[in-house]
LUMLUMDREN-2810 file (N, C-alpha, C; in Angstrom, 1 decimal):
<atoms>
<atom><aa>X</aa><ch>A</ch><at>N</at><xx>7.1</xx><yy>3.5</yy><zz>-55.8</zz></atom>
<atom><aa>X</aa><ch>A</ch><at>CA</at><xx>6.1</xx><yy>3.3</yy><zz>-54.8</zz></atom>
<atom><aa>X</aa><ch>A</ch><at>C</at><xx>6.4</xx><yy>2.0</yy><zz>-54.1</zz></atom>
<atom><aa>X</aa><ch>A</ch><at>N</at><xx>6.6</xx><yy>2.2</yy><zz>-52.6</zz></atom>
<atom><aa>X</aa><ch>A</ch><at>CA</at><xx>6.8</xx><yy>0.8</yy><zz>-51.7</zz></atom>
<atom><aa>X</aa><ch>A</ch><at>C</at><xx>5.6</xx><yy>-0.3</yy><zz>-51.8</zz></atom>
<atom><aa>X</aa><ch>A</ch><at>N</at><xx>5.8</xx><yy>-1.6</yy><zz>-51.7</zz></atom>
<atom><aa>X</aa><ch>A</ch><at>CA</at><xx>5.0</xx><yy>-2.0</yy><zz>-51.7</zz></atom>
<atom><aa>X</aa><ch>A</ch><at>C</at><xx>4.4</xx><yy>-3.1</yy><zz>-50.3</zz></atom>
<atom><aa>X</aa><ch>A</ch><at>N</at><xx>3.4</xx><yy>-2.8</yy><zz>-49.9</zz></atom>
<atom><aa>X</aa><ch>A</ch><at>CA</at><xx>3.2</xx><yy>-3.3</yy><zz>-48.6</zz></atom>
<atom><aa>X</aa><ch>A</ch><at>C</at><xx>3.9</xx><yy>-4.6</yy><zz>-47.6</zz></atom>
<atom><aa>X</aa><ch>A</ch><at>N</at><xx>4.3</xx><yy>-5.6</yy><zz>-48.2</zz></atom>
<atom><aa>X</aa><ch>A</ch><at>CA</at><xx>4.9</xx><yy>-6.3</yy><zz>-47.5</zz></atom>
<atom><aa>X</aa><ch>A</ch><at>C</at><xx>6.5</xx><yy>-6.3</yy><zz>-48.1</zz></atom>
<atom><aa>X</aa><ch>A</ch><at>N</at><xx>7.0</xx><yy>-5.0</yy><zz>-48.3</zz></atom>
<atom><aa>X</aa><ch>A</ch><at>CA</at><xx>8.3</xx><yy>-5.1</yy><zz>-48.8</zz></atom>
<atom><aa>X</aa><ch>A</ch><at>C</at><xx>9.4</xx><yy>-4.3</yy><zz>-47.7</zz></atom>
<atom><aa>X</aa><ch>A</ch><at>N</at><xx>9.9</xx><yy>-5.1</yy><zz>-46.8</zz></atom>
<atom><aa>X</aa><ch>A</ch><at>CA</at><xx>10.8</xx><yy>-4.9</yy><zz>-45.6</zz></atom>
<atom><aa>X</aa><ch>A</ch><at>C</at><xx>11.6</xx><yy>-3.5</yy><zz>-45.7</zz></atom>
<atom><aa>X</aa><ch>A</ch><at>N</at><xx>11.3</xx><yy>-2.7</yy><zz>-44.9</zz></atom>
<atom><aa>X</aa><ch>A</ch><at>CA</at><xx>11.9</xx><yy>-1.5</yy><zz>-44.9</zz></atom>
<atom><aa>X</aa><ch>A</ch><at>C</at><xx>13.4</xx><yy>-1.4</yy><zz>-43.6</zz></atom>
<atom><aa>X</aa><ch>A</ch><at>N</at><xx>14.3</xx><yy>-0.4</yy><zz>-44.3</zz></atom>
<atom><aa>X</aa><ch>A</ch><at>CA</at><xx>15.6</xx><yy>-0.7</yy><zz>-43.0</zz></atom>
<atom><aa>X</aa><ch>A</ch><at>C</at><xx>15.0</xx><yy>-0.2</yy><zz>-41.9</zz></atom>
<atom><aa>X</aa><ch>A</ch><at>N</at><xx>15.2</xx><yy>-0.7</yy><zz>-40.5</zz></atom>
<atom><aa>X</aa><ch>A</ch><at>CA</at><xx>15.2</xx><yy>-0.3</yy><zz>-39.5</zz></atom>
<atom><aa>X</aa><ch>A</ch><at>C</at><xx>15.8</xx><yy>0.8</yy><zz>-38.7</zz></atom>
<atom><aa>X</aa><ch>A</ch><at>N</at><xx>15.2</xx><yy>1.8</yy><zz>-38.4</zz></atom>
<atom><aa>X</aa><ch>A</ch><at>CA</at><xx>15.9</xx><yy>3.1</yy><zz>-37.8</zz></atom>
<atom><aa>X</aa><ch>A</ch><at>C</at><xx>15.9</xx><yy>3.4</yy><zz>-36.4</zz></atom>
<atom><aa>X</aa><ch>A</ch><at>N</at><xx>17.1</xx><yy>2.8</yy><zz>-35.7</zz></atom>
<atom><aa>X</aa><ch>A</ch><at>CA</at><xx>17.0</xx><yy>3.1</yy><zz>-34.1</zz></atom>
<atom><aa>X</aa><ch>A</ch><at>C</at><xx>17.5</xx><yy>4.1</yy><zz>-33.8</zz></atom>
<atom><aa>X</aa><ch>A</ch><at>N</at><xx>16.7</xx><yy>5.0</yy><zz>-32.6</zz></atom>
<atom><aa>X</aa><ch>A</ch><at>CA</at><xx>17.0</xx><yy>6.3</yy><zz>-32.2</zz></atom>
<atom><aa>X</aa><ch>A</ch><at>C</at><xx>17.5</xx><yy>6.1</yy><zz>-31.3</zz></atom>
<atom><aa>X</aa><ch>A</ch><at>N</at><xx>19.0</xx><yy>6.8</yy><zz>-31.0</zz></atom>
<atom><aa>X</aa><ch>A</ch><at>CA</at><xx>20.3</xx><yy>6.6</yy><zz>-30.1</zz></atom>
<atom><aa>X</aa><ch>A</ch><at>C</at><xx>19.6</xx><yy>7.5</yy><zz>-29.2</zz></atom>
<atom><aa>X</aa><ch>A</ch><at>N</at><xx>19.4</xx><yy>7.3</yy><zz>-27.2</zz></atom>
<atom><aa>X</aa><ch>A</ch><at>CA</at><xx>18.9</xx><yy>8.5</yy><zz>-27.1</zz></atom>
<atom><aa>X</aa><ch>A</ch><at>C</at><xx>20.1</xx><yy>9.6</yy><zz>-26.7</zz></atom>
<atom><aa>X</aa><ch>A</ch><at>N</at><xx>19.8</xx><yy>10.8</yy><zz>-26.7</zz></atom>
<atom><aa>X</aa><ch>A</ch><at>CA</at><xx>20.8</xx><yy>12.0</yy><zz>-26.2</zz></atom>
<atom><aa>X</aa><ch>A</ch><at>C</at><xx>21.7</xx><yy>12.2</yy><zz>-24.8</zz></atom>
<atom><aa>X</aa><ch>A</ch><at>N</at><xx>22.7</xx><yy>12.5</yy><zz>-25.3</zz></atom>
<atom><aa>X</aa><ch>A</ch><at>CA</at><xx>23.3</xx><yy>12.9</yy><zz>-24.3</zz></atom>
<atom><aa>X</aa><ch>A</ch><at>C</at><xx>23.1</xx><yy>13.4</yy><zz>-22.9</zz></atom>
<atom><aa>X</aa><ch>A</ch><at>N</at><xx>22.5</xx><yy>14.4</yy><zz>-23.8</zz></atom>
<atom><aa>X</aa><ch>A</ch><at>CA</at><xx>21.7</xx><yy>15.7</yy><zz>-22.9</zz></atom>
<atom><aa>X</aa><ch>A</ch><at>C</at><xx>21.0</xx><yy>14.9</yy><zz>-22.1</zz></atom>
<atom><aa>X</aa><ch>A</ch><at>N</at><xx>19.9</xx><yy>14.3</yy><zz>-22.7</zz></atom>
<atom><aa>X</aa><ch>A</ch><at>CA</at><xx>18.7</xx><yy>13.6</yy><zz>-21.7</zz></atom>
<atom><aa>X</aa><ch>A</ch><at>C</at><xx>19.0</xx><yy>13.0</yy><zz>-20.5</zz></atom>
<atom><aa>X</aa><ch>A</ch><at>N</at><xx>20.4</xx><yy>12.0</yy><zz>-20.9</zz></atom>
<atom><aa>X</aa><ch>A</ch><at>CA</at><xx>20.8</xx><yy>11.1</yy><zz>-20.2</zz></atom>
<atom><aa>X</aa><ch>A</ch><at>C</at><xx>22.0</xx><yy>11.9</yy><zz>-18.9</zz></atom>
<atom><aa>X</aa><ch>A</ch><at>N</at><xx>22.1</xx><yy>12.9</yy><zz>-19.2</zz></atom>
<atom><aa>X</aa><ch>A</ch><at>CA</at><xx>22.9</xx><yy>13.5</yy><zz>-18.1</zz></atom>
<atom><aa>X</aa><ch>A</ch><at>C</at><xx>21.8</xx><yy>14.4</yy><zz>-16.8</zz></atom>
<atom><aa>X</aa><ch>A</ch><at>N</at><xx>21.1</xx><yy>14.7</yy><zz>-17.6</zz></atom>
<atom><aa>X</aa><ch>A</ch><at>CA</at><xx>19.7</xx><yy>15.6</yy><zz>-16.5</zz></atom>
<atom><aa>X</aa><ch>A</ch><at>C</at><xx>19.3</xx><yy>14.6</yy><zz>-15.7</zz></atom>
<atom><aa>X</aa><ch>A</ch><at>N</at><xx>18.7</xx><yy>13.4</yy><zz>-16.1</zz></atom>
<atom><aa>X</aa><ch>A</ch><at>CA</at><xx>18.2</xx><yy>12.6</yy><zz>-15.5</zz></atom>
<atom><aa>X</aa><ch>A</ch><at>C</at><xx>19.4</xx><yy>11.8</yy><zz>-14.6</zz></atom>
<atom><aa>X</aa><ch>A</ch><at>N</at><xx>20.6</xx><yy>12.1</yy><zz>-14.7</zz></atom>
<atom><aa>X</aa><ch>A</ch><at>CA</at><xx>21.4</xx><yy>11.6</yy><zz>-13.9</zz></atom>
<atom><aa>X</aa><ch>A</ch><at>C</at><xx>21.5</xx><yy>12.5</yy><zz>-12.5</zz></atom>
<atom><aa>X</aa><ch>A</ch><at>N</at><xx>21.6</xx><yy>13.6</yy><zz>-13.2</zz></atom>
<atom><aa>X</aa><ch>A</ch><at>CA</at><xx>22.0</xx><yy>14.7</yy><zz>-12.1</zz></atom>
<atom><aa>X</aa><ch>A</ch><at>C</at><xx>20.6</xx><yy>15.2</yy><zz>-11.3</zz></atom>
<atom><aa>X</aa><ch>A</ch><at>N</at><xx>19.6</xx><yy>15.2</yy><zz>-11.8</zz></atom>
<atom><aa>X</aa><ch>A</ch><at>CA</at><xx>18.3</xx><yy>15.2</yy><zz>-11.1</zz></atom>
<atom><aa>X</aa><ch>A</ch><at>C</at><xx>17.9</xx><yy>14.2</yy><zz>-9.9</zz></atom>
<atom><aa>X</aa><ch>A</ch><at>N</at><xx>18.5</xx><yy>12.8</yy><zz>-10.8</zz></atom>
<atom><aa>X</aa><ch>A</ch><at>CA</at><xx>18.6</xx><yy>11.5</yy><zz>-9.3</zz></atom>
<atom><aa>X</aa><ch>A</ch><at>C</at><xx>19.8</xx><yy>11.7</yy><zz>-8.0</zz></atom>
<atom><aa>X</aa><ch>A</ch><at>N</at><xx>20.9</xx><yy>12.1</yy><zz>-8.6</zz></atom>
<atom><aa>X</aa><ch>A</ch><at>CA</at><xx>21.5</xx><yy>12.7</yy><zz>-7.5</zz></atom>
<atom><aa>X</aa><ch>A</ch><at>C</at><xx>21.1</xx><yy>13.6</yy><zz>-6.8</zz></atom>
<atom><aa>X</aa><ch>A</ch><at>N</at><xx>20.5</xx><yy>14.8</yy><zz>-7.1</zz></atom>
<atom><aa>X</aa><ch>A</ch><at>CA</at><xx>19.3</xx><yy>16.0</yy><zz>-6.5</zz></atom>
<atom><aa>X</aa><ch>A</ch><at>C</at><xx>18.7</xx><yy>15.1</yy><zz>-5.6</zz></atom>
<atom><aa>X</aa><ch>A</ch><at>N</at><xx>17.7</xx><yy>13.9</yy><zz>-5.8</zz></atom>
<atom><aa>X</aa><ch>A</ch><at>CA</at><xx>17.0</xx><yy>13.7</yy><zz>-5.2</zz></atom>
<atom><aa>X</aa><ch>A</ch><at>C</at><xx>17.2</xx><yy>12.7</yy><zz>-4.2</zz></atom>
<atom><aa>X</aa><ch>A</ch><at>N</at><xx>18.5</xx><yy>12.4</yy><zz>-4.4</zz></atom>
<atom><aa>X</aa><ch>A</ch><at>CA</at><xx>19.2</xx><yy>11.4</yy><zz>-3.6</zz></atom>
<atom><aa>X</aa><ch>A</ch><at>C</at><xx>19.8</xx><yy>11.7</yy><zz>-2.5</zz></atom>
<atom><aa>X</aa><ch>A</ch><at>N</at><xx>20.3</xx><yy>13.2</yy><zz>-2.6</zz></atom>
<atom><aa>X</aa><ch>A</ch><at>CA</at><xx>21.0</xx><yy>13.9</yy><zz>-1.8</zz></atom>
<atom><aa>X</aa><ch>A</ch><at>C</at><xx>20.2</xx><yy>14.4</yy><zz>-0.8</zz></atom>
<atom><aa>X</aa><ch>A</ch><at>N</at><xx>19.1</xx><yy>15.0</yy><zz>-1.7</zz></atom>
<atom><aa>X</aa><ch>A</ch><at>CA</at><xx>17.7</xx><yy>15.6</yy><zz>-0.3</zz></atom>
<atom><aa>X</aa><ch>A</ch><at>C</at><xx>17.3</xx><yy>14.5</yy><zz>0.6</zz></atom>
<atom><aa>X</aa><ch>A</ch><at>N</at><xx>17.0</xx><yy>13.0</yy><zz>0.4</zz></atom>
<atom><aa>X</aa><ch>A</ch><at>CA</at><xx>16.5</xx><yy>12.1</yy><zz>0.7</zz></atom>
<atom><aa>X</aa><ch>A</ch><at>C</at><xx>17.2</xx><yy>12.2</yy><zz>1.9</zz></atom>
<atom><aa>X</aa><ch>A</ch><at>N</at><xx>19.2</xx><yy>12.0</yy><zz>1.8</zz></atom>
<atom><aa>X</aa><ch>A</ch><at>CA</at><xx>19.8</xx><yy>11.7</yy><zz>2.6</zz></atom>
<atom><aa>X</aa><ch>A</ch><at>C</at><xx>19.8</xx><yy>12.8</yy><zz>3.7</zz></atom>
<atom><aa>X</aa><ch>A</ch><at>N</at><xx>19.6</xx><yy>13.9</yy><zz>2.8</zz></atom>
<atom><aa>X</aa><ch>A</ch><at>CA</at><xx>19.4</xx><yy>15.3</yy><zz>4.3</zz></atom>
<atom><aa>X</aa><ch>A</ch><at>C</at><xx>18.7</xx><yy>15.3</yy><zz>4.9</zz></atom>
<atom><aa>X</aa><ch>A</ch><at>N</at><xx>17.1</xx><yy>15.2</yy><zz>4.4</zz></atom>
<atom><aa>X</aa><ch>A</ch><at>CA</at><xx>16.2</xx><yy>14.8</yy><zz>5.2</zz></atom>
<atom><aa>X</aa><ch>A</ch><at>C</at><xx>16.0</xx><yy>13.6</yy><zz>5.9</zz></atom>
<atom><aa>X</aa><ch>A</ch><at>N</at><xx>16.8</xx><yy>12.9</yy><zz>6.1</zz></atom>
<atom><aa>X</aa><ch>A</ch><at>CA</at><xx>16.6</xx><yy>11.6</yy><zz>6.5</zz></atom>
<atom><aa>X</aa><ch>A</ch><at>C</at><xx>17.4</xx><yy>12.0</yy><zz>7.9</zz></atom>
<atom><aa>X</aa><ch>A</ch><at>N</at><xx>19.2</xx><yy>12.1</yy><zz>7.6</zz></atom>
<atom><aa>X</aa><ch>A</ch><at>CA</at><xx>19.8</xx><yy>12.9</yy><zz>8.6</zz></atom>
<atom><aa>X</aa><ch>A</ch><at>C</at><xx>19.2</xx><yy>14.0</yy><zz>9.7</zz></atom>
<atom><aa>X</aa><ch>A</ch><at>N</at><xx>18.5</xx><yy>14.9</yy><zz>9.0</zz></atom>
<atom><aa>X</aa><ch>A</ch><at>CA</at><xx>17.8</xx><yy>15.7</yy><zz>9.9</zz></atom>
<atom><aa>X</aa><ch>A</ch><at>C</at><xx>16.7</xx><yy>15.3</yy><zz>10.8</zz></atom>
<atom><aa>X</aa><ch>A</ch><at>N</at><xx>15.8</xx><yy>14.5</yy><zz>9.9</zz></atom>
<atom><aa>X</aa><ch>A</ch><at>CA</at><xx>15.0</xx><yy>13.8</yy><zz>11.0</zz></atom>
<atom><aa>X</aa><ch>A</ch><at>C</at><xx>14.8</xx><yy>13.1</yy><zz>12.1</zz></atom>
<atom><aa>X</aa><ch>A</ch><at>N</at><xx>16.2</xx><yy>11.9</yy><zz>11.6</zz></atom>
<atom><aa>X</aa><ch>A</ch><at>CA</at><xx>16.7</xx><yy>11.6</yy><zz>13.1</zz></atom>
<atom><aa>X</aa><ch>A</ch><at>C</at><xx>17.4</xx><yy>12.2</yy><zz>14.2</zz></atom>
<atom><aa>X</aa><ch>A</ch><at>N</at><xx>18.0</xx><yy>13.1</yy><zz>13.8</zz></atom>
<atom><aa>X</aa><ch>A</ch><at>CA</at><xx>18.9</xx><yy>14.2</yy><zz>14.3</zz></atom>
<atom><aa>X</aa><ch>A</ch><at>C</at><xx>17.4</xx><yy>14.5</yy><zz>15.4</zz></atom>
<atom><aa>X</aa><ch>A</ch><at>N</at><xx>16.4</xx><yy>15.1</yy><zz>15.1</zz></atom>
<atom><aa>X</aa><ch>A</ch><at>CA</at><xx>15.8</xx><yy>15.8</yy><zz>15.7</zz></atom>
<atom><aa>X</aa><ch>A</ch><at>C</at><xx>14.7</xx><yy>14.7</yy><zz>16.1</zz></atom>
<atom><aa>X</aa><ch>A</ch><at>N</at><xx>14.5</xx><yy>13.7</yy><zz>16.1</zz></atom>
<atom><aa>X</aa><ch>A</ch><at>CA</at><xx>14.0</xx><yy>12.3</yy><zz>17.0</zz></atom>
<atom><aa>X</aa><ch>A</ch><at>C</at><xx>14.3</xx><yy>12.1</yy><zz>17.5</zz></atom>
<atom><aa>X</aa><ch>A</ch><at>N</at><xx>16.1</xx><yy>11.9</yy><zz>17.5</zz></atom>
<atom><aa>X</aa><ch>A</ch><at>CA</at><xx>16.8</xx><yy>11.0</yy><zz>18.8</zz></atom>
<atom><aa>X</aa><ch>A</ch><at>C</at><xx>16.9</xx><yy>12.0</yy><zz>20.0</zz></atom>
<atom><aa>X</aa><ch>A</ch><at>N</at><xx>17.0</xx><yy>13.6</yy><zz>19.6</zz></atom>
<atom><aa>X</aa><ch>A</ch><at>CA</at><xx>16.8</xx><yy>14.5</yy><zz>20.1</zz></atom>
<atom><aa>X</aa><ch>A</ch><at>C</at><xx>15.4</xx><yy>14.8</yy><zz>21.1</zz></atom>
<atom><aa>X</aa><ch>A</ch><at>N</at><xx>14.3</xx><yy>14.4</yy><zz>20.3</zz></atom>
<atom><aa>X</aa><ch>A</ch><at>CA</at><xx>13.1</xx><yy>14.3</yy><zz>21.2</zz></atom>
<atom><aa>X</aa><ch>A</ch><at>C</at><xx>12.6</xx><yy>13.1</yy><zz>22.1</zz></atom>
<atom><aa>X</aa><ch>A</ch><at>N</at><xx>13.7</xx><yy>11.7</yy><zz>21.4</zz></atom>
<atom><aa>X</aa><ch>A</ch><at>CA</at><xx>13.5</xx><yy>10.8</yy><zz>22.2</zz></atom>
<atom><aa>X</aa><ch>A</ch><at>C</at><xx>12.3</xx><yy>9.7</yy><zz>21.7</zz></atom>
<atom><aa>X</aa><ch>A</ch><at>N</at><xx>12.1</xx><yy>10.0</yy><zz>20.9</zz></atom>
<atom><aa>X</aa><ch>A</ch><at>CA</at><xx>11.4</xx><yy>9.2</yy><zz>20.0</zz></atom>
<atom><aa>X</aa><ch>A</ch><at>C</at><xx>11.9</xx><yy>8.2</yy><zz>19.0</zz></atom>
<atom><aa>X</aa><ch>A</ch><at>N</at><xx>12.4</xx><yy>6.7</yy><zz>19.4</zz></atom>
<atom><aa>X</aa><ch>A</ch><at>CA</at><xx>13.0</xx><yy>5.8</yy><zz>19.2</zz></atom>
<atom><aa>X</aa><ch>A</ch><at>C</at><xx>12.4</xx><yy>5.0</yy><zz>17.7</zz></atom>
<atom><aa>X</aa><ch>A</ch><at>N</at><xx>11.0</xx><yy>5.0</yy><zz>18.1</zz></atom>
<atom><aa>X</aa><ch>A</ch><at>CA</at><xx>10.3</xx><yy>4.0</yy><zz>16.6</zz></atom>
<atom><aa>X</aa><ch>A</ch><at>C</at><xx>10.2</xx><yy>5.4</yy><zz>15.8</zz></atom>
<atom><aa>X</aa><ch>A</ch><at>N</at><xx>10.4</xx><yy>6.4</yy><zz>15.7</zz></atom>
<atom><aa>X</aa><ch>A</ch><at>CA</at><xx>10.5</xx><yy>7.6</yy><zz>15.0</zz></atom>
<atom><aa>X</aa><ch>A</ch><at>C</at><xx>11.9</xx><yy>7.4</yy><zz>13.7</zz></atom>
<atom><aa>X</aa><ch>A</ch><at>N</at><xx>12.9</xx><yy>7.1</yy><zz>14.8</zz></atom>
<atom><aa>X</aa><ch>A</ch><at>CA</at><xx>14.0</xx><yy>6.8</yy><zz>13.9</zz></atom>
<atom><aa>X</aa><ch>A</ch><at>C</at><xx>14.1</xx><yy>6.0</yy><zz>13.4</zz></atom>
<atom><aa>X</aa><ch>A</ch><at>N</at><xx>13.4</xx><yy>4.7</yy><zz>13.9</zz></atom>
<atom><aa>X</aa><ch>A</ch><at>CA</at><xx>13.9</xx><yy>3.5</yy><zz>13.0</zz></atom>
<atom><aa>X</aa><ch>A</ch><at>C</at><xx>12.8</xx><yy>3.9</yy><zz>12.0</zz></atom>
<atom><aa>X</aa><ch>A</ch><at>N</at><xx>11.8</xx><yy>4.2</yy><zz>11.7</zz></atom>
<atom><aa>X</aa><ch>A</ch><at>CA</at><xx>10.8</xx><yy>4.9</yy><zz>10.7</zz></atom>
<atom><aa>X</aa><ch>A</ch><at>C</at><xx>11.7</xx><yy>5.5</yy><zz>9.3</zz></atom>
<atom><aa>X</aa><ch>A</ch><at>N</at><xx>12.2</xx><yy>6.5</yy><zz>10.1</zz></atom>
<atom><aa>X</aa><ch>A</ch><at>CA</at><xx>12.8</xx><yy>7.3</yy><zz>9.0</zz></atom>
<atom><aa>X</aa><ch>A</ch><at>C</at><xx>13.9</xx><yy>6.6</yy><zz>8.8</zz></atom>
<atom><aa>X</aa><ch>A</ch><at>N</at><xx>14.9</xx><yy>5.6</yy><zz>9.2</zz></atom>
<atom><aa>X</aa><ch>A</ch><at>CA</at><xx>16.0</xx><yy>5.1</yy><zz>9.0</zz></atom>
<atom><aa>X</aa><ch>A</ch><at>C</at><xx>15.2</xx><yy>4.4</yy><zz>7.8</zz></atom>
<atom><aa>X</aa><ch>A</ch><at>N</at><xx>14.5</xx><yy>3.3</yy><zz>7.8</zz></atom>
<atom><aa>X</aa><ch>A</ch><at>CA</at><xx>13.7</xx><yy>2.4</yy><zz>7.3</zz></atom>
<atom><aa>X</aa><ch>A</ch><at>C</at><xx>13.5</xx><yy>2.8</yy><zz>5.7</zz></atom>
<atom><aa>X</aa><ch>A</ch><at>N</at><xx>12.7</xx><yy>4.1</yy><zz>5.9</zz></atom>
<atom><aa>X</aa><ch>A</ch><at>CA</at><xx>12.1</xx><yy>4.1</yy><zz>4.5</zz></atom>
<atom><aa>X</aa><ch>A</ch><at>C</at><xx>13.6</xx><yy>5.5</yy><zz>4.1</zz></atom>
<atom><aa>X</aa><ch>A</ch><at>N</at><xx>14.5</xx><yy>5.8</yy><zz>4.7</zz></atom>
<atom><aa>X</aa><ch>A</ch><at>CA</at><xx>15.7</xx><yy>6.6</yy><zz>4.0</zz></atom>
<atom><aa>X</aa><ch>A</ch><at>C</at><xx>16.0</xx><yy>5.4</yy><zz>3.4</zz></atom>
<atom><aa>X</aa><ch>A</ch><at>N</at><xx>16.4</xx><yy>4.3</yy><zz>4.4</zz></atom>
<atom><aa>X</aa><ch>A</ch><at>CA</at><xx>17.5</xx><yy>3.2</yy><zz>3.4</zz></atom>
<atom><aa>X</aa><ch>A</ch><at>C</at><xx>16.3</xx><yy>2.6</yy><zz>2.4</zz></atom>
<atom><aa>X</aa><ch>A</ch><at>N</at><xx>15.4</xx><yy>2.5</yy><zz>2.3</zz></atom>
<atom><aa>X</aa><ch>A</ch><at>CA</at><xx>14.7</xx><yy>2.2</yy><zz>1.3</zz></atom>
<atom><aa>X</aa><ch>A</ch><at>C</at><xx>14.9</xx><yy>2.9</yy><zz>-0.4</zz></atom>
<atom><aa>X</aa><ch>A</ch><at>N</at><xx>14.7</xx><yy>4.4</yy><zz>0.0</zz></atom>
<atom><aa>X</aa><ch>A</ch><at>CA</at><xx>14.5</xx><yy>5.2</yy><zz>-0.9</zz></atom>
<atom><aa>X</aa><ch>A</ch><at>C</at><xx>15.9</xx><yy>5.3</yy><zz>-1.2</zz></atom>
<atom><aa>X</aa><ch>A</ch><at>N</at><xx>17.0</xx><yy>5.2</yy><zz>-0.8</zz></atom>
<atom><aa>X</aa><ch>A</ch><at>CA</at><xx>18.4</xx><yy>5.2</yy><zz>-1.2</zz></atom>
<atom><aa>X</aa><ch>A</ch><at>C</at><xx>18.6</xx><yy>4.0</yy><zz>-1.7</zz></atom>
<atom><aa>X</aa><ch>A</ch><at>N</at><xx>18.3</xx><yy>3.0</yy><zz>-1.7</zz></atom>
<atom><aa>X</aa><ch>A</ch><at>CA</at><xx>18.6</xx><yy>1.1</yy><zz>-2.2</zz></atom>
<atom><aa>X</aa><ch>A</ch><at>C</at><xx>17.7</xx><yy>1.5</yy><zz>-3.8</zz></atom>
<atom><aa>X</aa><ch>A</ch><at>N</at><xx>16.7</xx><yy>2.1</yy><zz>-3.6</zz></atom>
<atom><aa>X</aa><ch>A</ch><at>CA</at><xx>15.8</xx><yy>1.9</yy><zz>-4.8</zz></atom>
<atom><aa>X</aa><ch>A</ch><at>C</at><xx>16.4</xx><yy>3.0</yy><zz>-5.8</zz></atom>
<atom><aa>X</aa><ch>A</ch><at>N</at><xx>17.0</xx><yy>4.1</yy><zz>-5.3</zz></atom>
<atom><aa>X</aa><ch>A</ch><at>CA</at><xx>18.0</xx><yy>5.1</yy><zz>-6.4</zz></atom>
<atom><aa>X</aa><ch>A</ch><at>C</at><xx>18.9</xx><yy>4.1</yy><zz>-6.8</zz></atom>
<atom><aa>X</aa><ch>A</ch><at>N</at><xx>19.4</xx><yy>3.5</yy><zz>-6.1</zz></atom>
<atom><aa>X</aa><ch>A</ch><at>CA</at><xx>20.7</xx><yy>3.0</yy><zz>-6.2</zz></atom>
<atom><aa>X</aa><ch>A</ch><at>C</at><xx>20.5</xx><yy>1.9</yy><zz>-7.4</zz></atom>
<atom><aa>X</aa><ch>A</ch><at>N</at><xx>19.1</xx><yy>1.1</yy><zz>-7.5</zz></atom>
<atom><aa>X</aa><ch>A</ch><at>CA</at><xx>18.7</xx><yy>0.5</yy><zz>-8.4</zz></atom>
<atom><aa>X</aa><ch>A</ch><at>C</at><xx>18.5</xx><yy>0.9</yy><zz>-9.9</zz></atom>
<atom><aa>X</aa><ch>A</ch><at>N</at><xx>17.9</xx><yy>2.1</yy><zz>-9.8</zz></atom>
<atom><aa>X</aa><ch>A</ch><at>CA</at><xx>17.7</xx><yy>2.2</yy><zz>-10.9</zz></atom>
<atom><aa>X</aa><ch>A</ch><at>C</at><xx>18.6</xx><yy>3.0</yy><zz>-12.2</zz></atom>
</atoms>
């Protein structure tokens, strides 16, 4: 029988491979859309002539791409 203040080993859980690769490949998924839609947007702003449209979507693309890039 343990006894309450008697130091037990410590057990750290390595995390998975697996986990660590989904979540890789899901950020690229979503990094890639970001960049398509960001591309297409302007594509079809500069096309309509709508100037603060682009810098808009330029703005918050390079945002959302800096902050993938961060984490």
């Amino acid at each position: 029988m343990a006894a309450v203040n008697e130091p037990s080993p410590l057990v750290f859980a390595r995390p998975s491979l697996t986990e660590s690769r989904f979540a890789h490949i899901l950020m690229a998924v979503a990094v890639a859309l970001v960049l398509i839609g960001a591309i297409v947007g302007i594509v079809i702003a500069v096309s309509a002539g709508q100037s603060e449209t682009v810098l808009g979507i330029a703005l918050i693309g390079g945002g959302l791409l800096c902050a993938a890039a961060l984490c």
